[in-house]
Each structure stands twice: as C-alpha cells, then as structure tokens.
C-alpha positions in Angstrom: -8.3 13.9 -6.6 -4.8 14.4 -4.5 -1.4 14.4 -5.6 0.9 12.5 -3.9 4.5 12.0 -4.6 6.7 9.4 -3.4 10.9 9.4 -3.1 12.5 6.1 -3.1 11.5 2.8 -4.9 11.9 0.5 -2.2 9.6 -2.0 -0.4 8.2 0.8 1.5 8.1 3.1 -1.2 6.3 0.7 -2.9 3.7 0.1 -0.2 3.6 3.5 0.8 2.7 4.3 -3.0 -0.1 1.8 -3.0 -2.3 2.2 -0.5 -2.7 5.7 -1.5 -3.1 4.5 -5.3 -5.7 2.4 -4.0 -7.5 5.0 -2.4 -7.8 7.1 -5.8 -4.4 9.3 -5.9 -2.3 10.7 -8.2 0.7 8.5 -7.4 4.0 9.4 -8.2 6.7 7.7 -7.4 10.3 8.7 -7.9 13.5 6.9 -8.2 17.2 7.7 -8.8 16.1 7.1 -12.6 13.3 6.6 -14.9 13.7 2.7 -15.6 14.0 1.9 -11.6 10.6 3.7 -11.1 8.8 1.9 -13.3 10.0 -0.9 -12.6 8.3 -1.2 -9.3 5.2 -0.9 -10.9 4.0 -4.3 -10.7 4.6 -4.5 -7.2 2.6 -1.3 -6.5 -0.3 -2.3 -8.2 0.1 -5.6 -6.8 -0.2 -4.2 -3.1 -3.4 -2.0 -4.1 -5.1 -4.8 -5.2 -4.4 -6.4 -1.9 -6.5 -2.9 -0.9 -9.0 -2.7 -3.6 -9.3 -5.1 -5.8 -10.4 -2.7 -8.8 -7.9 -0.3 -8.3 -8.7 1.6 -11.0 -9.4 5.0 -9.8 -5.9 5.9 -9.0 -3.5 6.7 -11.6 0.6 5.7 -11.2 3.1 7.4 -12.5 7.2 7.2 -12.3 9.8 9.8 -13.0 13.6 10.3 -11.9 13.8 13.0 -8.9 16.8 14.7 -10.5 14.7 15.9 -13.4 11.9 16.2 -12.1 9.8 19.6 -11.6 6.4 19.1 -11.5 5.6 19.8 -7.8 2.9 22.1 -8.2 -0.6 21.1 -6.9 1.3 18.4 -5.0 -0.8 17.3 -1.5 2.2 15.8 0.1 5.8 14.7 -0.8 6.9 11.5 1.4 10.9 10.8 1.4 11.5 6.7 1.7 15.0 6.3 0.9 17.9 4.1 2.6 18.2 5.1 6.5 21.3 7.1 6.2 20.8 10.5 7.5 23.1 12.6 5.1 21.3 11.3 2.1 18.1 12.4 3.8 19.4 15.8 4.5 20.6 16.1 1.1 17.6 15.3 -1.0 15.8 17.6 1.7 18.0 20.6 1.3 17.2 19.7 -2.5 13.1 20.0 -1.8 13.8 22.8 0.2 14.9 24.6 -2.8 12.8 23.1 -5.4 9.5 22.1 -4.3 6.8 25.4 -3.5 6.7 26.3 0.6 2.8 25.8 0.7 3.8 22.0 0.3 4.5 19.5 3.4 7.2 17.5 2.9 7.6 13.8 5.1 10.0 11.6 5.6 9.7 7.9 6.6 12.6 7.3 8.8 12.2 5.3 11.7 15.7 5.9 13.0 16.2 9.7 12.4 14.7 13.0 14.1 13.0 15.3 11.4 14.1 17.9 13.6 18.1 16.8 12.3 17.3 16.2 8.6 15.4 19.7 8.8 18.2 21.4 10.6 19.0 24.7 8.9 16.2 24.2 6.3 14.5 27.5 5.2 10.8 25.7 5.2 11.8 23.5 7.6 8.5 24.4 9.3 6.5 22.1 6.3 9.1 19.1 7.3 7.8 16.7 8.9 8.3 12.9 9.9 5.7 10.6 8.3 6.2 7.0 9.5 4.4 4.0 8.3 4.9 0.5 9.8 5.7 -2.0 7.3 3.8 -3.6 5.5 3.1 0.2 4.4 0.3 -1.3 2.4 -1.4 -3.4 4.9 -0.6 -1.5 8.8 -3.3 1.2 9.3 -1.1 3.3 11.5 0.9 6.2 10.3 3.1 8.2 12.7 2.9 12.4 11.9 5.7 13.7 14.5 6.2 17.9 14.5 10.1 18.7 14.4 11.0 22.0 16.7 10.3 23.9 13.3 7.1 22.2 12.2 3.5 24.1 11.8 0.9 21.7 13.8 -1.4 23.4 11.9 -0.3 22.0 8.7 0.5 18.4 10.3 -3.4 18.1 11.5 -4.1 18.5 7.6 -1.8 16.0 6.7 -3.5 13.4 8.9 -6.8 14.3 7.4 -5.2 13.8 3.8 -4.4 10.2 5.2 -7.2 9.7 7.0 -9.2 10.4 3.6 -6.8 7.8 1.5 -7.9 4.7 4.4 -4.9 4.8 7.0 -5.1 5.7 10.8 -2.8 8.7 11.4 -1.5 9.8 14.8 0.0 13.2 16.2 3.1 13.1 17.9 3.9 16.4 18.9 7.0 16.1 20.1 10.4 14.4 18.1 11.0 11.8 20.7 13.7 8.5 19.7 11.5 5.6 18.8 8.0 7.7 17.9 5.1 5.7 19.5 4.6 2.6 17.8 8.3 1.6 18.8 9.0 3.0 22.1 5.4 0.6 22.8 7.4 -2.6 21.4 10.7 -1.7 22.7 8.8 -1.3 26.9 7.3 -4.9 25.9 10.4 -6.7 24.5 12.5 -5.3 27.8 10.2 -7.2 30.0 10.3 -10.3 27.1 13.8 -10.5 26.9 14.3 -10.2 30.6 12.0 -13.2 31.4 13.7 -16.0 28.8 17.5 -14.4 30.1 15.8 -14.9 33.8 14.4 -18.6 32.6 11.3 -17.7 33.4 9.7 -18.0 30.1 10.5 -19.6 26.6 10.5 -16.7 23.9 7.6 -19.6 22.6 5.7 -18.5 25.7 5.9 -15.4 25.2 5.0 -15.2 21.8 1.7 -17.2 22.9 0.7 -14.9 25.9 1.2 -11.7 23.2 -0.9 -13.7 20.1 -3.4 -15.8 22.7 -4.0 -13.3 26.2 -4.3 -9.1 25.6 -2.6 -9.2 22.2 -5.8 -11.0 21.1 -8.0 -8.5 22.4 -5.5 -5.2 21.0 -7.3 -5.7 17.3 -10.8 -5.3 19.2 -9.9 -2.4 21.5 -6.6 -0.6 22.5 -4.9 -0.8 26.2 -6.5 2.5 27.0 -10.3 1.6 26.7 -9.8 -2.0 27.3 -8.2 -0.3 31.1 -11.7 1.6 30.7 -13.5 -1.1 30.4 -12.1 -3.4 33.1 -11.2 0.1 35.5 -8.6 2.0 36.2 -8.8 1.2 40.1 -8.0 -2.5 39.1 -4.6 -1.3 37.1 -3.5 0.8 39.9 -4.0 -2.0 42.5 -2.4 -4.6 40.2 0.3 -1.9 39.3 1.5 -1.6 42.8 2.3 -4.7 42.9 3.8 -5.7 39.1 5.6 -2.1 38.4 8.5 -2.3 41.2 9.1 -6.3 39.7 8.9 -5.0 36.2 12.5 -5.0 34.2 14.5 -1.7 34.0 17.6 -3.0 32.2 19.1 -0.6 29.6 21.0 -2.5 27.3 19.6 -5.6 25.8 20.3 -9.0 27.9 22.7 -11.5 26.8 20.1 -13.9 25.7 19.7 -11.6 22.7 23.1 -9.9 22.0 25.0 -13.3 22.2 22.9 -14.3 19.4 23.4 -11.4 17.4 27.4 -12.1 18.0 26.9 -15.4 16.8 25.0 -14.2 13.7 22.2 -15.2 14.3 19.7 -12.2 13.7 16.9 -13.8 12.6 15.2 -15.5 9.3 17.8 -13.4 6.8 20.6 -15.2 8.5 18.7 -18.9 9.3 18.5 -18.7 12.9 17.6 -16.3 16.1 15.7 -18.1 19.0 14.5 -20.7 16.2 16.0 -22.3 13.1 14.4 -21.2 9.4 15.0 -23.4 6.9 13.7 -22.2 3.5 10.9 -24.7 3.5 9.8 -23.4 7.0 10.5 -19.7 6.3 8.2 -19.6 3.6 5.5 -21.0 5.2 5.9 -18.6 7.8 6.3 -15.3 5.5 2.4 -16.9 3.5 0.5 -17.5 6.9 1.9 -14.3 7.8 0.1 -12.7 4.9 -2.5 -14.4 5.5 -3.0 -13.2 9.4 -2.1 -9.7 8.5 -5.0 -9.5 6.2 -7.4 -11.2 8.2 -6.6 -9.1 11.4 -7.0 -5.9 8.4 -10.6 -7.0 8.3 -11.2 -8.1 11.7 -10.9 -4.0 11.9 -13.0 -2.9 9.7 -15.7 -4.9 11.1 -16.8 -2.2 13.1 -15.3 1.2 12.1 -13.9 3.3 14.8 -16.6 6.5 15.6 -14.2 9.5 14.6 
C-alpha cells in the first residue's frame, strides 16, 4: 500500500488527495493546522467516491505540517499550496531539511519553475514539478517535469507510482513556462482570440468547432495518431498553406484584455464574452460535471495499450 502525503488543503489539495485515496493510499494530507485538515475531509471522500464508489480501501488521514515528522516510508510528498513562489521555497527549504533524501518531493505549481523553488536546495535532485489539471480528481493527466537538478531516474518511478493509483502521467524533461498541457491551450486560444478580435468568428463559434469538429474526436485519439491516421503528407500539404496565415501575436488582443480592464474576467465576476447570472452559472458548473464524467468514461471504454 503507498504512502502519499499531501501539503495544502485547498481545492486541489483536496482533489489531488482523493484520487489517490480512491485508488487505495495512505492519504495524508497536511494543513497549516490540525482542525483545517480535517476539515476537508468530506470533500475528499466526496471526490473518491466520484472515483470509486466504495472507497474503502484507502485510509485518510490529516496532521499540521509544522509538527509533523512522520515521513518515513513516504512514496511521494506533493506541495499544493497558494501560487506564491516564496512560500513554495520556504516550505521546500523546510522538506529539504526534514523529510529523508530517498523521498521525491512535487510540487503542483502551474506558474512556477521547480528549477527556482529548488534553487540552492541540498536534494534538490528529488524536487520535482508534479502538475495536475483541475479537477485533480477527475483529469487523468498529470505533468512530471525534471528541474536542472532532478534525477530522471527517480521521475520515471514517480509516473509509475501514478500510473498504479489510475492517472495518466507524462515526462517533461525539460522546465519550460507553461509545461505541456498549457503551452497546447495557450497555441489554440492565440489563433481563437485572433479570429473573434479579426470578426471572423464569434468566441460561440469557436467554442462549437473545439466541442463539435477535432475536439470531439481528442477523447477517442490524440492529434498525433489521429495525423497517423489521416497521414502526415495531408498535414504538410494543408500546413503550407494554413501555417504562414496562422496568428503570431504576442500579447493577448484587445478583444480580451479590454474585458479584463472592464472587470469582466469571467463567471467569478458575472461576465467575460457572456453574462452569468447565478441561475445560469449553476447550471453551467452541473452540466459541466456531468460532461467531465461522462467524457472520464468515454476513456476508459477502451484502455490505452501501455
């Protein structure tokens, strides 16, 4: 049975916590004090049951990270607390001292390099960034990324630890801004954004084109063997003639920063592109849900051949 313990009791603590819960671990999940661990509890168990509805093979427990010291026998150590990059250096100059150097330490940061919040560490080559996309509990993907100091070796065994507890790990071997997962959605919304600030397209077109043309397909097979599948001679044709068209803006267009000096950021605010009222936000957030989990068992269907 592993041992995992988790730093930070937020939402992706929390789902972080859970779907290896639900997969049988030792959970552990730390907080800035006793009473604010346990109280995510509910919401832990909550998300595993999304998982597995049983959930009873795992076992959950809470502690506060200043006190505690029972690290041994520990598979991995994952660090999900607020993106600011001094606390992360702190509480990892902390595990760095504490924690035994046989065991990896991660840290969930989408915005930070693990080669800076391992700077100057003494084990900094058992550092290494762990991303999950959230929903934590729901997204199979989980970013590994090696810092300049990191030991692959050791990063190919974490992905087999997460691998075993039902996610789908990737190695990025290099620290590069965005990992993967982003840099993929930040190439797609340039073109996006570029096409509603040209008029070409609403942002409901494109919205429909992504959920309705190749976005459909993506949960059935990724751009890679879906270019094997229709051949790679077709791309590089089609390429020629699409790539020098394609946007190559680097700063966001107007269309979107004038909203954002408006305010208008989205459903915590009540408006972006589109109005949210509550009513319409909530139905939203549930059919959400609801698609997520499908699309979660649209693949598993057919299990990827490792």
């Amino acid at each position: 049975m592993s041992k995992i313990i988790v730093i930070g009791t937020g939402a992706m603590g929390s789902g972080i916590a859970a779907s290896f819960l639900a997969h049988g671990a030792t959970t552990i999940i730390l907080g800035r004090d006793q009473a604010k661990a346990e109280a995510t509890f509910p919401v832990i168990e909550a998300c595993a049951k999304t998982i597995d509805s049983a959930c009873s093979s795992g076992q959950l427990i809470a502690g506060a990270i200043a006190h505690w010291h029972e690290w041994a026998d520990t598979d991995l150590i994952i660090e999900t607390v607020s993106e600011q990059l001094d606390l992360k250096k702190r509480i990892f100059s902390e595990l760095d001292q504490r924690v035994p150097k046989n065991i990896p330490i991660g840290t969930n940061s989408s915005g930070f390099a693990i080669s800076d919040i391992a700077e100057n560490k003494v084990t900094a080559h058992r550092m290494f960034n762990v991303h999950y996309l959230m929903p934590a509990h729901v997204v199979p993907l989980v970013e590994v990324v090696l810092g300049t100091q990191s030991d692959p070796a050791l990063a190919q065994k974490i992905c087999e630890l997460i691998r075993a507890h039902g996610k789908k790990p990737i190695l990025i071997k290099r620290d590069i801004p965005g990992l993967l997962a982003s840099r993929l959605q930040h190439a797609l919304m340039r073109e996006a954004l570029s096409l509603v600030q040209e008029g070409i397209v609403t942002p409901e077109d494109i919205d429909i084109a992504v959920r309705f043309g190749f976005g459909f397909r993506y949960a059935a097979v990724g751009p890679m063997a879906q270019k094997e599948m229709s051949g790679w001679d077709t791309h590089v044709l089609s390429a020629q003639t699409v790539y020098p068209s394609l946007s190559t803006i680097d700063t966001p267009p107007a269309c979107v920063t004038d909203l954002v000096k408006q305010g208008k950021t989205g459903m915590s605010k009540g408006a972006g592109f589109w109005e949210w009222s509550p009513q319409g936000l909530a139905r939203f957030k549930r059919n959400y849900g609801m698609r997520l989990k499908a699309a979660f068992d649209v693949l598993n269907i057919v299990p990827d051949e490792n």
